[in-house]
N, CA, C and O of each residue as an XYZ file, in Angstrom:
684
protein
N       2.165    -76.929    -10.123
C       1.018    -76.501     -9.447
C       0.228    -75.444    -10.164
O      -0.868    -75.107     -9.716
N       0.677    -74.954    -11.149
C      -0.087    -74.082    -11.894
C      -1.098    -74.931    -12.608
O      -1.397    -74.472    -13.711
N      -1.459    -75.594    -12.411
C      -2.530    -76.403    -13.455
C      -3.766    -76.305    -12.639
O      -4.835    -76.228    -13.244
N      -3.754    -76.298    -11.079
C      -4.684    -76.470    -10.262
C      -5.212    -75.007    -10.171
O      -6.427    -74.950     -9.980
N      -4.547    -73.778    -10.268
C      -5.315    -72.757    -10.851
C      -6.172    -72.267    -11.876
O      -7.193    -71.611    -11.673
N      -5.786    -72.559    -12.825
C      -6.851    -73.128    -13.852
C      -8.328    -73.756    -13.534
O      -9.334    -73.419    -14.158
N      -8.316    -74.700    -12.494
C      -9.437    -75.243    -11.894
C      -9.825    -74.847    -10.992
O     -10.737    -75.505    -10.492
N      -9.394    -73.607    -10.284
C      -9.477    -73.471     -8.754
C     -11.102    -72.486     -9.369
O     -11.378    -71.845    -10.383
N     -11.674    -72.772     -8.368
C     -13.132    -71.677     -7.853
C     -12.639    -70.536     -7.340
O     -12.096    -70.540     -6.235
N     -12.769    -69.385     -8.100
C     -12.639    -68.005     -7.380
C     -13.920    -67.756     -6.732
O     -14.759    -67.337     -7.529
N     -14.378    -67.898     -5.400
C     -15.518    -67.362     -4.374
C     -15.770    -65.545     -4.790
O     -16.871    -65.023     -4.619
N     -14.664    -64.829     -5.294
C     -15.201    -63.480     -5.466
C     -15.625    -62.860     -6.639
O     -16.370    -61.900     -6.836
N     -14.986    -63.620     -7.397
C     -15.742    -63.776     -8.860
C     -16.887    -64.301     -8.823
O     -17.809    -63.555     -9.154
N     -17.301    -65.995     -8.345
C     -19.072    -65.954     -8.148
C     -19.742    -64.767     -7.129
O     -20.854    -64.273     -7.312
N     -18.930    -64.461     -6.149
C     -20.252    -63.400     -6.196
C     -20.421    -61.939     -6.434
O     -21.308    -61.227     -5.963
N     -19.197    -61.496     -7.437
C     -19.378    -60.533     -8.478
C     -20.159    -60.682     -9.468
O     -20.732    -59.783    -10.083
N     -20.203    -61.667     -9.631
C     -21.022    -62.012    -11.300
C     -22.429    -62.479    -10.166
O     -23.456    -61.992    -10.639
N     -22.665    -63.105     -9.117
C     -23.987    -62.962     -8.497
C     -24.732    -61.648     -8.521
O     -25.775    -61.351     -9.103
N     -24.004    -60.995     -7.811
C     -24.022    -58.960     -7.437
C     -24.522    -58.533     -8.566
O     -25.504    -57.794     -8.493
N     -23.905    -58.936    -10.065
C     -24.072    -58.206    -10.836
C     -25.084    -58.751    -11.233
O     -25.761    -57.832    -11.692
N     -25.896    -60.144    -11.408
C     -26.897    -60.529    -11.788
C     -27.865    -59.642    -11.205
O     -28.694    -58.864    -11.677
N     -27.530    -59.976    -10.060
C     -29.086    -59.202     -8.811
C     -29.119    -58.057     -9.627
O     -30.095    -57.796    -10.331
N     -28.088    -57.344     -9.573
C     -28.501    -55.781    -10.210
C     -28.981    -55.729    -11.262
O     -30.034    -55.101    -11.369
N     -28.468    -56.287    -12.284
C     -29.175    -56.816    -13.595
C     -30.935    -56.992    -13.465
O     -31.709    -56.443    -14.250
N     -31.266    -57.661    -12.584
C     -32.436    -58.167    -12.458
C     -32.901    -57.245    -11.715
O     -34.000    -57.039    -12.229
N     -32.770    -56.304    -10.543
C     -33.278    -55.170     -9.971
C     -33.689    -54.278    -10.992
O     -34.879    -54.081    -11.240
N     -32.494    -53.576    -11.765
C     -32.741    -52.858    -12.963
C     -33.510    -52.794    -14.157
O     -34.045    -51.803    -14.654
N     -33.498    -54.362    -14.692
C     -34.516    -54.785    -15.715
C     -36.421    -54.816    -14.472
O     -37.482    -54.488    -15.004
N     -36.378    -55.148    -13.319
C     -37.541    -54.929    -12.771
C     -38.186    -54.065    -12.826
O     -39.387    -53.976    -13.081
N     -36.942    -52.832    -12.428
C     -37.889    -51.360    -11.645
C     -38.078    -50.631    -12.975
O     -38.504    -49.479    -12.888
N     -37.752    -51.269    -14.562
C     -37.278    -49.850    -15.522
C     -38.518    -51.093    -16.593
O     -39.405    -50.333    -16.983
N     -38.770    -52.231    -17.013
C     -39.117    -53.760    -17.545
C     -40.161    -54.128    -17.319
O     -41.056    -54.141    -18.164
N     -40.316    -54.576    -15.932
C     -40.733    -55.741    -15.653
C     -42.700    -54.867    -16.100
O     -43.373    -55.453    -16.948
N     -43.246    -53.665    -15.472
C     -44.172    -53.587    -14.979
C     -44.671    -53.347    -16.335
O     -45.809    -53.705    -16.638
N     -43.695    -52.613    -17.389
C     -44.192    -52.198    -18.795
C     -44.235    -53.435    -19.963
O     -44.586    -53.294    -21.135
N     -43.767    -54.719    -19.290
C     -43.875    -55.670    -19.831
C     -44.856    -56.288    -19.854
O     -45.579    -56.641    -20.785
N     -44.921    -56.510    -18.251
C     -46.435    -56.999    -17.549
C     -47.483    -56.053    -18.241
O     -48.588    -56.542    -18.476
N     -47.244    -54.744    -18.591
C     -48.524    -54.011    -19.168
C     -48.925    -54.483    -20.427
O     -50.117    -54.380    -20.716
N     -48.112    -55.001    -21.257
C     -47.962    -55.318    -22.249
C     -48.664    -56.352    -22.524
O     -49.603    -56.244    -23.312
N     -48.349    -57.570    -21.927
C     -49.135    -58.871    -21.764
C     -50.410    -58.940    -21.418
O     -51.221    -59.702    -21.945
N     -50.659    -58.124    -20.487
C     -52.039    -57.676    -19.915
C     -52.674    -57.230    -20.702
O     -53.862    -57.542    -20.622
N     -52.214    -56.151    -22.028
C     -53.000    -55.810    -22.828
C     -53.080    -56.954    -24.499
O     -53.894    -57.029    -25.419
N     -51.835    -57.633    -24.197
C     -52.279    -58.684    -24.816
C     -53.742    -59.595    -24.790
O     -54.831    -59.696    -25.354
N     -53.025    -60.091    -23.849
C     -54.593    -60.867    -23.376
C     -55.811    -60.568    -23.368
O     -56.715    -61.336    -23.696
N     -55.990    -59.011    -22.857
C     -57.455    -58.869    -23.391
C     -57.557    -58.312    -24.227
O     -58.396    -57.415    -24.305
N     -56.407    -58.752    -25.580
C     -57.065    -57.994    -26.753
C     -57.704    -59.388    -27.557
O     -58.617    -59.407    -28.383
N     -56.709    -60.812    -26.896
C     -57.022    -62.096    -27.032
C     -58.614    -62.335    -26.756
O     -59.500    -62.718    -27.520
N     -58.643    -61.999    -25.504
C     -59.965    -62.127    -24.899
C     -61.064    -61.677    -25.377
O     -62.149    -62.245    -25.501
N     -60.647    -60.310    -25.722
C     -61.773    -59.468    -26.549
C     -62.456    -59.962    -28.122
O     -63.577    -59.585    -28.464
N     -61.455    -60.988    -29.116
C     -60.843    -61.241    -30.130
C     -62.078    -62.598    -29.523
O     -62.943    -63.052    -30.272
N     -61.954    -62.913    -28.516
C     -62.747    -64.397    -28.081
C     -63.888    -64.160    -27.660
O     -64.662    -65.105    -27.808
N     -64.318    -63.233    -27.173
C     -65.397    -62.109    -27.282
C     -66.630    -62.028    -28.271
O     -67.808    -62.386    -28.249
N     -65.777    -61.379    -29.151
C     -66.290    -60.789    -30.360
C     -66.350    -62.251    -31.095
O     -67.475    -62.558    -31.490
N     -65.625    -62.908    -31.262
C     -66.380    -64.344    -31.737
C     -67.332    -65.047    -31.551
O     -68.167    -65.241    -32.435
N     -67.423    -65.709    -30.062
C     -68.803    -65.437    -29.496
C     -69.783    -64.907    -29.850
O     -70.611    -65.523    -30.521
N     -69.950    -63.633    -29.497
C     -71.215    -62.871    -29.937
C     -71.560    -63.014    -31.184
O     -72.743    -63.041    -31.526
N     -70.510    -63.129    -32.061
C     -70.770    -63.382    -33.954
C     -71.770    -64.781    -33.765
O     -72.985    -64.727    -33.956
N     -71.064    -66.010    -33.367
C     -71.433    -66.914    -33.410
C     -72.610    -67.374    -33.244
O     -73.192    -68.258    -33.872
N     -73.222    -66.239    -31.672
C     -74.414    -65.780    -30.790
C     -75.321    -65.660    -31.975
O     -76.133    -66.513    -32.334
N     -75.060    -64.353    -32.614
C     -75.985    -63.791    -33.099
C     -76.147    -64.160    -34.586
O     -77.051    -63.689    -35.276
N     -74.935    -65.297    -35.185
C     -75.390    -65.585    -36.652
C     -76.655    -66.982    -36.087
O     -77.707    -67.301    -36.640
N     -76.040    -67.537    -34.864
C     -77.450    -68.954    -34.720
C     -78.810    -67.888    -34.492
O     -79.859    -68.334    -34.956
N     -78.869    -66.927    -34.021
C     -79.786    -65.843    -33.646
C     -80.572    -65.774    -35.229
O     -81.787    -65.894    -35.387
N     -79.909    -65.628    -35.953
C     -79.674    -64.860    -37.500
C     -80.839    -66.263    -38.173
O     -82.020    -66.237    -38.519
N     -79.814    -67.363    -38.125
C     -80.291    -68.244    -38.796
C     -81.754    -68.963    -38.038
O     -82.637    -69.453    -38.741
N     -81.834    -68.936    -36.612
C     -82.876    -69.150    -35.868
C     -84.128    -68.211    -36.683
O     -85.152    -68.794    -37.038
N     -83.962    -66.811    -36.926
C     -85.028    -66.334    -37.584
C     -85.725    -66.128    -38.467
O     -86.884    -65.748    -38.635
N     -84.179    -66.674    -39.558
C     -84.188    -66.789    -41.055
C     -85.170    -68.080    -40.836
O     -86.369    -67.817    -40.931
N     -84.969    -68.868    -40.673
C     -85.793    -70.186    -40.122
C     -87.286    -70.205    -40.235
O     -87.971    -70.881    -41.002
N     -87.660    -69.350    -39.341
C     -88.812    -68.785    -39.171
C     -89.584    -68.072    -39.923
O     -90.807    -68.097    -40.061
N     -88.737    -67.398    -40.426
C     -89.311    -66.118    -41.647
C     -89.719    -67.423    -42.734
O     -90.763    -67.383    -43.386
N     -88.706    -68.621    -42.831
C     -88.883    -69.117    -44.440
C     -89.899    -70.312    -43.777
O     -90.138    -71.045    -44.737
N     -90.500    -70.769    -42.769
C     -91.721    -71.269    -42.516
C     -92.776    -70.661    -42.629
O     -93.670    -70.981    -43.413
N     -92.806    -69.554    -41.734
C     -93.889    -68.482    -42.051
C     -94.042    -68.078    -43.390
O     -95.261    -67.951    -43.513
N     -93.399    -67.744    -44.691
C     -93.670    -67.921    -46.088
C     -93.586    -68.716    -46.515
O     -93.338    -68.519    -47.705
N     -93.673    -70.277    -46.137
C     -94.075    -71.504    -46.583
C     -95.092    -71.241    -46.399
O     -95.704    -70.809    -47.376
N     -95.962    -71.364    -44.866
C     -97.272    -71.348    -44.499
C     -98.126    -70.061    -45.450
O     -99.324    -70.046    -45.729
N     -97.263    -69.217    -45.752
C     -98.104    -68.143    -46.683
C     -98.205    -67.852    -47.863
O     -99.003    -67.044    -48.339
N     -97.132    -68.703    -48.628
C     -97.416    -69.348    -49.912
C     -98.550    -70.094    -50.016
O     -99.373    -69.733    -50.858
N     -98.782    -71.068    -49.341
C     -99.421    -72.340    -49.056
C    -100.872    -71.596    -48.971
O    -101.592    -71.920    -49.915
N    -101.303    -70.926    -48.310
C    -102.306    -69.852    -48.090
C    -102.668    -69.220    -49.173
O    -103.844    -69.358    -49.511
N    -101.752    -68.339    -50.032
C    -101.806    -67.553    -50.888
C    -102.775    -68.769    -52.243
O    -103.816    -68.571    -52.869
N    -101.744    -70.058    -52.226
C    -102.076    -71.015    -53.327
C    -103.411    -71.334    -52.973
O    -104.284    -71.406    -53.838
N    -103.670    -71.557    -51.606
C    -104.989    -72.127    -51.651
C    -106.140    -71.138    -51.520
O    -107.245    -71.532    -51.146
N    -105.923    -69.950    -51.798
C    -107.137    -68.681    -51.651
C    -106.842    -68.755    -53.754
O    -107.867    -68.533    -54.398
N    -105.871    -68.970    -54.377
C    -105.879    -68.943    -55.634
C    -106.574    -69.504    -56.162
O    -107.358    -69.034    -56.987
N    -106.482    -70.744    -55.821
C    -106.804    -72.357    -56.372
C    -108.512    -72.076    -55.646
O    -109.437    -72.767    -56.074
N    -108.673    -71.406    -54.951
C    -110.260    -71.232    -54.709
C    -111.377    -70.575    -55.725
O    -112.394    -70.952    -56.307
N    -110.421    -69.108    -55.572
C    -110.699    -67.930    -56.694
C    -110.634    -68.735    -58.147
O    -111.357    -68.229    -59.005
N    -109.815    -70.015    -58.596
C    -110.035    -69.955    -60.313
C    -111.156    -71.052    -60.021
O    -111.875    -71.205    -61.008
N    -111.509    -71.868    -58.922
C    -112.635    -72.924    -58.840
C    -113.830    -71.628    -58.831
O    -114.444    -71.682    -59.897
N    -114.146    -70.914    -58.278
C    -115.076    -69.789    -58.114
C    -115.163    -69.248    -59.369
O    -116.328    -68.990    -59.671
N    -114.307    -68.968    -60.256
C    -114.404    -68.101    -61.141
C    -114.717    -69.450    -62.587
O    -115.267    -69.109    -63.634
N    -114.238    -70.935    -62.330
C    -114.335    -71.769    -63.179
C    -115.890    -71.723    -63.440
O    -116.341    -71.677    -64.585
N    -116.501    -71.736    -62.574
C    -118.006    -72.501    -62.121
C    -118.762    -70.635    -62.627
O    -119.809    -70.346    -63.206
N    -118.145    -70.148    -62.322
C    -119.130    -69.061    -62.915
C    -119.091    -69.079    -64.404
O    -120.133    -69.212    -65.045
N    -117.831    -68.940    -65.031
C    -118.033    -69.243    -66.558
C    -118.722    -70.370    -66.719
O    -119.582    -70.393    -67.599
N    -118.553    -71.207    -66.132
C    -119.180    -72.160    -67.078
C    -120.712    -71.988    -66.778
O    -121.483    -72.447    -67.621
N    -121.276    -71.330    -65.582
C    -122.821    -71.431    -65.770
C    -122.931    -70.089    -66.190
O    -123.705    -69.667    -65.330
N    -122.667    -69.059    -66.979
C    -122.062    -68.188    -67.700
C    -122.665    -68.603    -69.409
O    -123.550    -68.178    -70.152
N    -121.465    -69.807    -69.475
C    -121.692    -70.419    -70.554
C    -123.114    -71.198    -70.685
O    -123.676    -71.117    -71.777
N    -123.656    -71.850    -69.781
C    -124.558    -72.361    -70.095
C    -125.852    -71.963    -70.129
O    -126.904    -72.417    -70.580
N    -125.330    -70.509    -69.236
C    -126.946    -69.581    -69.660
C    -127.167    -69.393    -71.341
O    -128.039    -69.805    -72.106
N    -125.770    -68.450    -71.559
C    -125.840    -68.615    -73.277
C    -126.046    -69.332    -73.905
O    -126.596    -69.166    -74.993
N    -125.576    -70.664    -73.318
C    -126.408    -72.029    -74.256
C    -127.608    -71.878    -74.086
O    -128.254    -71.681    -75.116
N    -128.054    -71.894    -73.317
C    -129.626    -72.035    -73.389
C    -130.063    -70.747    -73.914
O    -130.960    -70.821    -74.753
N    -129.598    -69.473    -73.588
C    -130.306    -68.366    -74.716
C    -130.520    -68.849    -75.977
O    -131.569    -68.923    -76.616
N    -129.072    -69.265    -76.345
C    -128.768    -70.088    -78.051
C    -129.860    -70.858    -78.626
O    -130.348    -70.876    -79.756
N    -130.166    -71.610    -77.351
C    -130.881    -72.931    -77.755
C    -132.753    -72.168    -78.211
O    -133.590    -72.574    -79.017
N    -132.769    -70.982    -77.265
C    -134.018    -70.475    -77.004
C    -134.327    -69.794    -78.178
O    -135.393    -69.944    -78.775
N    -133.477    -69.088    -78.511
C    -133.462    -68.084    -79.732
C    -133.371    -69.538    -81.211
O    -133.438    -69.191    -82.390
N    -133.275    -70.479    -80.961
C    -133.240    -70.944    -82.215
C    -134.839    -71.628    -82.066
O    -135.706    -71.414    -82.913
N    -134.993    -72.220    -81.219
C    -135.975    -72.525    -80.774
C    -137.258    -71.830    -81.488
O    -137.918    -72.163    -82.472
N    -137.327    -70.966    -80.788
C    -138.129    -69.545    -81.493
C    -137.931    -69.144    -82.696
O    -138.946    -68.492    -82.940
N    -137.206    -69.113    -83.696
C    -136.648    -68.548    -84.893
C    -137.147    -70.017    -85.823
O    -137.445    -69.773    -86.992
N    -137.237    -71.291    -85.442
C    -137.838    -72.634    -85.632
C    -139.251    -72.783    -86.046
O    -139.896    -73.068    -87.055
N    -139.519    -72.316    -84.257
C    -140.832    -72.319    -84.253
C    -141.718    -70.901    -85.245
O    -142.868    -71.019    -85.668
N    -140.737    -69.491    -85.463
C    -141.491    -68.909    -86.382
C    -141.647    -69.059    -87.917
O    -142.630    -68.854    -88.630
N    -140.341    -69.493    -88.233
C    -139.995    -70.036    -89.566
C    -141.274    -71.183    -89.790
O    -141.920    -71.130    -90.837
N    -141.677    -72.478    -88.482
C    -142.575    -72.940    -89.147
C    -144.037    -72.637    -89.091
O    -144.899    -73.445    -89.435
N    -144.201    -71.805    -88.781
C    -145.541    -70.953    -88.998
C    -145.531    -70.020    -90.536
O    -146.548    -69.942    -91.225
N    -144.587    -69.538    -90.814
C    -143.541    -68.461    -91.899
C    -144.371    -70.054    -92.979
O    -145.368    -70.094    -93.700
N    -143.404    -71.071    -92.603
C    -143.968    -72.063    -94.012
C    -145.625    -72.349    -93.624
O    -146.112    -72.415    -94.753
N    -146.664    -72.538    -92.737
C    -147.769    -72.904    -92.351
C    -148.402    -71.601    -93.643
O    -149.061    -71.896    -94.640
N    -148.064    -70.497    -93.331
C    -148.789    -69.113    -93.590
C    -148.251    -69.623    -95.416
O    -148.966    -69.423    -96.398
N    -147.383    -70.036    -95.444
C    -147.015    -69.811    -97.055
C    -147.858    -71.103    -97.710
O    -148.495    -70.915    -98.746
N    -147.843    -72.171    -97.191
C    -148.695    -73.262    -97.385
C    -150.172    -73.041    -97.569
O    -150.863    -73.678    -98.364
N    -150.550    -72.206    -96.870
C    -152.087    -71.986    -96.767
C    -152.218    -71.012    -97.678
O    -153.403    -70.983    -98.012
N    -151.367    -69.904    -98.456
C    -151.538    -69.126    -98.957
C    -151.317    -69.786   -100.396
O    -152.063    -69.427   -101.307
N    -150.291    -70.766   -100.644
C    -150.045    -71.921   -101.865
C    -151.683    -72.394   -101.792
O    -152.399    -72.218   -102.777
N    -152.099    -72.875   -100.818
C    -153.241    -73.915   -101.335
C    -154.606    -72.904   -101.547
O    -155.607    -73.284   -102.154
N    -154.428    -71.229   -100.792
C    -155.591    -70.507   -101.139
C    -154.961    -70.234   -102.858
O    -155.811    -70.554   -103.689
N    -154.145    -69.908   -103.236
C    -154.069    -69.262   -105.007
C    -154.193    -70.873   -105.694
O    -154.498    -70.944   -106.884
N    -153.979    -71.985   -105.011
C    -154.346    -73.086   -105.743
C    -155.804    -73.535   -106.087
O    -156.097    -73.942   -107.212
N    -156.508    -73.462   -105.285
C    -158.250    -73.508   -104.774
C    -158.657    -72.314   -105.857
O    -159.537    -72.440   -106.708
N    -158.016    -71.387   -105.698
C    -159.075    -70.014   -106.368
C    -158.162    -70.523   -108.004
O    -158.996    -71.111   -108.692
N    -157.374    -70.487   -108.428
C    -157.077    -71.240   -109.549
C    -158.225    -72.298   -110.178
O    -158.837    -72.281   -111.246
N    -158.240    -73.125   -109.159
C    -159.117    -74.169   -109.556
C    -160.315    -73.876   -109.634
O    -160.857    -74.301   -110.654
N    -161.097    -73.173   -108.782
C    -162.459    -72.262   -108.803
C    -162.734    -71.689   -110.297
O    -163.789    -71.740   -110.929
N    -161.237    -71.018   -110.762
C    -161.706    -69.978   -111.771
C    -161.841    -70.837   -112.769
O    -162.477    -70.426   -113.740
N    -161.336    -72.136   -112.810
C    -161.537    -73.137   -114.176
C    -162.917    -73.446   -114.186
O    -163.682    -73.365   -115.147
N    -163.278    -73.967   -112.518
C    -164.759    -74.913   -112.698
C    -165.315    -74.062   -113.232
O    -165.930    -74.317   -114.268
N    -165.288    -72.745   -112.698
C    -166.306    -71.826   -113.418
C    -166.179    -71.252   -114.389
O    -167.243    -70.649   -114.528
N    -165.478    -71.002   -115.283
C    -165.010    -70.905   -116.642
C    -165.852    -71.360   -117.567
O    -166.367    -70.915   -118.593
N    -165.880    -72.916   -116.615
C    -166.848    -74.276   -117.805
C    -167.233    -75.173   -117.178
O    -166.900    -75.289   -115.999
N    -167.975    -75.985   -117.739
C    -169.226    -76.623   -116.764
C    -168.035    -78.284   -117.506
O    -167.305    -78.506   -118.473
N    -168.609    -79.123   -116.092
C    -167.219    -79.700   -115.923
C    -168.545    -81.136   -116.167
O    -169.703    -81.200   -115.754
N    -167.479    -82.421   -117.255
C    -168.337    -83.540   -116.726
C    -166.978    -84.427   -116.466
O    -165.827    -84.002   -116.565
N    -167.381    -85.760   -116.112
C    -166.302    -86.684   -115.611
C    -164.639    -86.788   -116.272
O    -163.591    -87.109   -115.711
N    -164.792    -86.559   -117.051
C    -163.748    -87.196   -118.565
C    -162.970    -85.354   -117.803
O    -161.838    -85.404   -117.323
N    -163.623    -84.164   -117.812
C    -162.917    -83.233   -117.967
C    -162.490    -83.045   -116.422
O    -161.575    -82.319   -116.033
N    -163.281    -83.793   -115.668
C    -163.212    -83.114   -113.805
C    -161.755    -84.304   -114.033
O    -160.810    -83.545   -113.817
N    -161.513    -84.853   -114.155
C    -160.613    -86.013   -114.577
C    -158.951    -85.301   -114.891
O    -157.843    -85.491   -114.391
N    -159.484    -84.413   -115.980
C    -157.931    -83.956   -116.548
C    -157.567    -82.528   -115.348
O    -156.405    -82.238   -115.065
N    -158.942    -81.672   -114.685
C    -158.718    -80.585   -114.002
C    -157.632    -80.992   -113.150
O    -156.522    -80.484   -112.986
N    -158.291    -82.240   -112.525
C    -157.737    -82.902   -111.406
C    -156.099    -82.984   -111.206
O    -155.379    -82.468   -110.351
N    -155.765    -83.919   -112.440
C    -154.532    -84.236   -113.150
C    -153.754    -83.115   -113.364
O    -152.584    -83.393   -113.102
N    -153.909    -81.768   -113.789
C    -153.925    -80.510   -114.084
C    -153.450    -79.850   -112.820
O    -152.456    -79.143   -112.657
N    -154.570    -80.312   -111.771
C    -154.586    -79.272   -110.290
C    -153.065    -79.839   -110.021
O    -152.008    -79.216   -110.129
N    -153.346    -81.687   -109.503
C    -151.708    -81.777   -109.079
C    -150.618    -81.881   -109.688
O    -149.584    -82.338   -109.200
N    -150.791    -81.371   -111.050
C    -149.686    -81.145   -111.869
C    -148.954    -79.856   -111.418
O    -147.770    -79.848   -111.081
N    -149.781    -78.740   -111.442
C    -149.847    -77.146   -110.919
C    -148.983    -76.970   -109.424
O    -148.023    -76.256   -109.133
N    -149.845    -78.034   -108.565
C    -149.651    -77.793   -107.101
C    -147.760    -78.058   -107.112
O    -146.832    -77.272   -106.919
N    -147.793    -79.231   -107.368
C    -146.329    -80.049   -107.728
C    -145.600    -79.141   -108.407
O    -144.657    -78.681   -107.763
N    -145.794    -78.581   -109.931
C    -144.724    -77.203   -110.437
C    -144.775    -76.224   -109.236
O    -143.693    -75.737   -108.908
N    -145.970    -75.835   -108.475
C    -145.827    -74.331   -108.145
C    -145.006    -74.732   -106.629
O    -144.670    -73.820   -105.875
N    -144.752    -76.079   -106.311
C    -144.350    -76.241   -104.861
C    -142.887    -76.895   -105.239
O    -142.338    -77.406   -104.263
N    -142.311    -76.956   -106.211
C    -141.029    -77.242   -106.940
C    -140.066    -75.621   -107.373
O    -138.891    -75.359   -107.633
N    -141.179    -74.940   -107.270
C    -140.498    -73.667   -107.617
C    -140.608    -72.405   -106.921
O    -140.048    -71.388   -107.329
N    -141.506    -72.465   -105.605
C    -140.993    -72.285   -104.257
C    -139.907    -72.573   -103.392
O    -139.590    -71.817   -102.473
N    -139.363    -73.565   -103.633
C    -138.655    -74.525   -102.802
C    -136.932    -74.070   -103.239
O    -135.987    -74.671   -102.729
């Protein structure tokens, strides 16, 4: 019969080792439980806070990039502006040189014009002054000597021989 002791249920042993649980668990409550619970509690909203602060990052980088957005349209549109007040200014400033230039052309043209037109008066005046020392040349022969056909003949021959050297060596 000793074998059935071995197996037997001691009733005061379970509820010594019950007793002692409870107390166990009273003790870990009143000294544990609340500084544990504090613990977790401050876990969580450090979790929370941690979920928080992500958020708001998240908030404020679409915030971020929402304006960046904006800023780089608005200096599209003011590039775009800038180019086309440029592209105005070198059409404005093209058109002035060139009628700029074409006043000077035409000064150019005017001043040669004139410098043309005096040069050929310059030869008119030298021409008339060739054919006055040619005439009085010829004057001083007729009258030199009394002229008949045979000699008015060679003067002649003579004159546009003269005219021809003296307008060959002007030239």
């Amino acid at each position: 019969m000793q074998t059935l002791q071995v197996i037997s249920v001691n009733i005061w042993q379970i509820l010594i080792s019950l007793l002692n649980l409870l107390l166990l668990f009273l003790v870990l409550k009143k000294f544990l439980y609340k500084r544990v619970r504090k613990m977790l509690a401050e876990r969580q909203a450090a979790v929370e806070a941690s979920y928080k602060k992500a958020e708001d990052a998240a908030l404020h980088a679409q915030e971020d990039e929402l304006a960046w957005t904006k800023k780089m349209q608005e200096a599209e549109v003011e590039s775009s502006e800038i180019i086309r007040k440029a592209s105005v200014r070198a059409g404005e400033r093209r058109d002035q040189i060139l009628a700029d230039a074409k006043e000077q052309a035409a000064g150019i043209v005017r001043q040669a014009q004139q410098e043309a037109a005096l040069e050929r008066r310059r030869g008119q005046e030298a021409m008339k002054q060739e054919i006055v020392a040619v005439s009085t040349l010829l004057t001083e022969k007729l009258l030199d000597r009394e002229i008949n056909e045979k000699d008015h003949r060679k003067m002649m021959d003579s004159f546009i021989d003269e005219i021809g050297d003296y307008h060959e060596g002007n030239e």
